[in-house]
Each structure stands twice: as C-alpha cells, then as structure tokens.
N, C-alpha and C positions, 0 to 999 in steps of 0.2 A: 699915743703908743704906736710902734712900728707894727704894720699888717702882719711880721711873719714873730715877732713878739707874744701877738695875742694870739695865734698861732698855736706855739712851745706851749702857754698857759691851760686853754681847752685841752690839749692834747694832755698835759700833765693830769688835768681835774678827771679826765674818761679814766687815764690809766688809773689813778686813784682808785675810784668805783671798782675797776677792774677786780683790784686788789685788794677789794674788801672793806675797803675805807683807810686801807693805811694808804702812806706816803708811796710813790712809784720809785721804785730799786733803781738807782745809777742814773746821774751821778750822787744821788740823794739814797738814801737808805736807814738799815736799820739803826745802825749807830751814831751816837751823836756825839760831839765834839763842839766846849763851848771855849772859843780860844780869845784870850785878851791881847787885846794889841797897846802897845805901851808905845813913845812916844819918842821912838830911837829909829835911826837910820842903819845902822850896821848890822849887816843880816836880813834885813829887809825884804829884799826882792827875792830872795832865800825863802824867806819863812813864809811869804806868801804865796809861793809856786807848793810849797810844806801843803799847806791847806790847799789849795786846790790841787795834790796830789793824795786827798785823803777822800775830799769830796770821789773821787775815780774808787774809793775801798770798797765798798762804796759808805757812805758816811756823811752825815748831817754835819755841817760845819754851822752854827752861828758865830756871830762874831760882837763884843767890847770892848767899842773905842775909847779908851783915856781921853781928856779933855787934850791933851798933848796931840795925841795919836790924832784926835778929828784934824788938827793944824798943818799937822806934818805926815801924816798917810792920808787922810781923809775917806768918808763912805762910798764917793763915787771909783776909786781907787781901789778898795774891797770889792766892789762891785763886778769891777773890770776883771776881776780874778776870778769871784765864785759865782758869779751869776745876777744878772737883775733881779732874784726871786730870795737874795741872801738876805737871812735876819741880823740886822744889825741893829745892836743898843749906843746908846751917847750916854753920857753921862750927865744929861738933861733930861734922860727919859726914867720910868720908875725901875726898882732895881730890880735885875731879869732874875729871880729869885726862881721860876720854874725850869727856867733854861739850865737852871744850874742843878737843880736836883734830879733835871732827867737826863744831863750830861755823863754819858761812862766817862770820859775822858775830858781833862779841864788843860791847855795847850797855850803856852806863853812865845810865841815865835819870837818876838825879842825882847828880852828882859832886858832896861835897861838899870845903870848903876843904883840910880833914883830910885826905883820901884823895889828891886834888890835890897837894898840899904833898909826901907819902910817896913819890908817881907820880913829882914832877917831880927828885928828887931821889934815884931807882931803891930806896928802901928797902919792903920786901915784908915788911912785919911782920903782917899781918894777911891773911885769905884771898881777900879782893878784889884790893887790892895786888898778891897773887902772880897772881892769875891775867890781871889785867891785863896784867901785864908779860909772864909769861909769854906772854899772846897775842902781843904786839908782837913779841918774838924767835920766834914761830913765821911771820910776817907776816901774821897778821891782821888784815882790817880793823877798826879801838877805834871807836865812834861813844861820845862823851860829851854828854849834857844839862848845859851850861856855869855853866846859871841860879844854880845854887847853891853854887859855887863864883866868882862875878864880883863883885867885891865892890863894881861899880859896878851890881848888878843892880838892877832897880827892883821886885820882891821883897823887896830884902834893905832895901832905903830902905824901903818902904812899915811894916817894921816899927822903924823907926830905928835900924838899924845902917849906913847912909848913910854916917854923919858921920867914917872911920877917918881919920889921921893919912896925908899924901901919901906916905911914905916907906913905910908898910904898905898901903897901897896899890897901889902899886909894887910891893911883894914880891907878894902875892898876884897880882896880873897877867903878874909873870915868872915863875912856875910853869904858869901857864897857856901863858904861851908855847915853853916850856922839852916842854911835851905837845903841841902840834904841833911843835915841831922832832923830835920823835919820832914822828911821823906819828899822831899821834892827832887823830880829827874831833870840834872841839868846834861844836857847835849849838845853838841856841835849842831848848828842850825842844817846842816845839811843831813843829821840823822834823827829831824825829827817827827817826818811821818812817818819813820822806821822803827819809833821809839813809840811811838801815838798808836803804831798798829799792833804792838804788842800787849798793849794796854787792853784792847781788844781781846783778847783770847781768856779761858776759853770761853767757846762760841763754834760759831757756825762759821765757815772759811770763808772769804768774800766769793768765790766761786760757788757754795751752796749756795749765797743767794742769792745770790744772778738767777740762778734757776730755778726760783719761791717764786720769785716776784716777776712781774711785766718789768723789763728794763727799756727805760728811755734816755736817747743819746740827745742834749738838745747844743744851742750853740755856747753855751759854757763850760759843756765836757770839750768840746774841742778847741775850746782858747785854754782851757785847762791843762790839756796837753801839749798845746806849742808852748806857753809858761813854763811848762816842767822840761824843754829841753826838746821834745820829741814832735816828730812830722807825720808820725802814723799813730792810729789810734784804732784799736783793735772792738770792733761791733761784736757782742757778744748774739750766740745764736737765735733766733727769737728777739734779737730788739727792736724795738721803734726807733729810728731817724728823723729828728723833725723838718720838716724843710730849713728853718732858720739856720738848723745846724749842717746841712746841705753845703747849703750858700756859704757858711762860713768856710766851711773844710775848701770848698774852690776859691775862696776870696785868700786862707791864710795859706794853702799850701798844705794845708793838711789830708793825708792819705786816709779814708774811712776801711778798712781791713775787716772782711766778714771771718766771724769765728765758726769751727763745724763745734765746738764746747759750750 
C-alpha cells in the first residue's frame, strides 16, 4: 500500500471517532446510494463522473457490477473514480441485500437495452435485475441513465445503430415505458446526479452537514472533481486536507479553494 494511502485511511479512522462512530462527512456522508452498473458503453464516462459527483453531496456511493459490467468497466475503473476505499459487489460475491435496504437512493448510470428489456418484463436473472426490482418492491427511489437503452439515442445513431426497423423500435421504447409505469426515473445521463439529489430531500441540505460532521478532503474528492469537468474544488471551512490529496491537487492541476461557509 502507498505511504500517503495509508495515510487518507488512519486519517479517515481518527475523524470517524471524531464523529461519534459515524462515517467522516465529504466526500462520504450521510446518504447513501447503491448504484448498479450494467454492462454498456454509452453514457459511461457520463455516468460515472454522475457518481462521483454525488460522492462531493456528500453521499455513500457503493457500487454492482453485472457480470457484463466487471468485462467491460471493471472494479479497478470504479475505483479510479470513487476511491480506493469504494464498496464494490460482483456478482460472485453474496447478494449485497444490506446495501440495499440502507440505500435512500438505488441509481442505474447506464441501463442498457438488455437489462431494460429483463426490467420491463419483471424477469431478475441476473444480479442487477434482482436488485433493481427488488428496490422497486421495497419503494425505493430507481434513478436510470436512459441514454443507452433509447434506441433513438443520438449515441446510439452516432455509431450507426440509428437505422432499427419502426416495429423494434417501438418494442424497445415500450419497455422503457413499461419502467416508468413502474415508477422508475429514466434521465438523460447528464441529469443524473441531479435527479439522485432530489431523491434526497427532504433532509438536511448538503451544506447542513458539512457542518455536523468533520469533513475530510482526500485524494478521490479531488480526482472527483477533475472527472466532473472542473479544476477547483472548493475546501469547506473546518476541513481536513489529506496529504494524498495535496499531492494529487499539485500533480492533476487542481485548485484546493478554502471556504469562509
């Protein structure tokens, strides 16, 4: 393990205690999000800048990978996004059955057509499937990234799959429909930690608890944030900076910006 690695970790374990035994505020926090990752490319890099733009709410992201998903995203790829400290299940591991009843919020970054089709049709063959559903019959909020399952997506044209017959079509569009009549929120993958944080309320605003809790910045908040687009990242008042995350912010370019809030 890297020296400033095990570093972020003691530092995380102190602030813990700090806080009473809970989890340390930011980029982990009180809410949690258990988001299935399915086994599609389009929308991707999207949907996972999504989640670690949610991780910043601040918010527990764990994550399940489809047997697809481990192939074609894979855990060290989650990783690089939310943190080396990210819970991640396979679908060789037993079914994350707590993860999911203490999940607010259940978040599909990309649905593909496949998992769509299984969804709108209640069949739970595979470990996304089940836990999807399963959220639904526990009344969970489902947020889905649409992009990759709409087969009028201009993603899916751009690589000329555009062109499907009007009656397949059609079916792919009634599955979609068939998952909100089942109260599932389908989104444009670009609005869906906007749609995730609404799920959230009501509550306490993410600015209340920044200010409950010890917040610590470590170096996955700030690859969090070049991910999501941006070069500054704003240290709330009172945070801890870990060294790890120091070094990163001088290594990626990133600005550390102290809050007086």
């Amino acid at each position: 393990m890297h020296h400033g690695e095990l570093v972020d970790i003691i530092t995380r374990e102190v602030l813990r205690r700090l806080n009473g035994g809970a989890p340390a505020a930011g980029p982990q926090g009180n809410r949690k999000v258990l988001a299935l990752i399915c086994g599609g490319t389009i929308g991707l890099e999207q949907g996972l800048a999504a989640l670690a733009e949610l991780r910043a709410y601040p918010a527990d992201v764990a994550v399940v990978l489809s047997a697809a998903a481990e192939k074609v995203v894979g855990a060290q790829r989650v990783r690089e996004t939310l943190g080396t400290d990210a819970v991640i299940v396979t679908a060789r591991e037993p079914y994350p059955g707590r993860l999911l009843r203490e999940a607010d919020v259940v978040a599909v970054p990309v649905l593909t057509q496949n998992t769509a089709a299984k969804l709108a049709h209640t069949f739970a063959d595979t470990l996304v499937a089940t836990v999807a559903l399963q959220a639904l019959m526990l009344g969970k909020p489902v947020v889905m990234a649409v992009n990759a399952a709409d087969p009028q997506d201009g993603g899916r044209a751009g690589i000329g799959m555009g062109r499907a017959p009007v009656n397949l079509t059609r079916a792919l569009q009634d599955n979609l429909r068939r998952l909100e009549s089942y109260g599932v929120r389908l989104v444009d993958v670009k609005l869906l930690a906007a749609e995730v944080g609404k799920c959230f309320r009501p509550g306490p605003k993410p600015a209340a608890i920044a200010r409950e809790k010890k917040v610590l910045i470590d170096a996955a908040a700030v690859k969090a944030a070049l991910a999501g687009g941006s070069r500054r990242l704003v240290v709330p008042r009172g945070a801890l900076v870990t060294p790890l995350a120091a070094d990163a912010a001088r290594e990626l370019g990133v600005e550390l910006v102290r809050s007086d809030n």
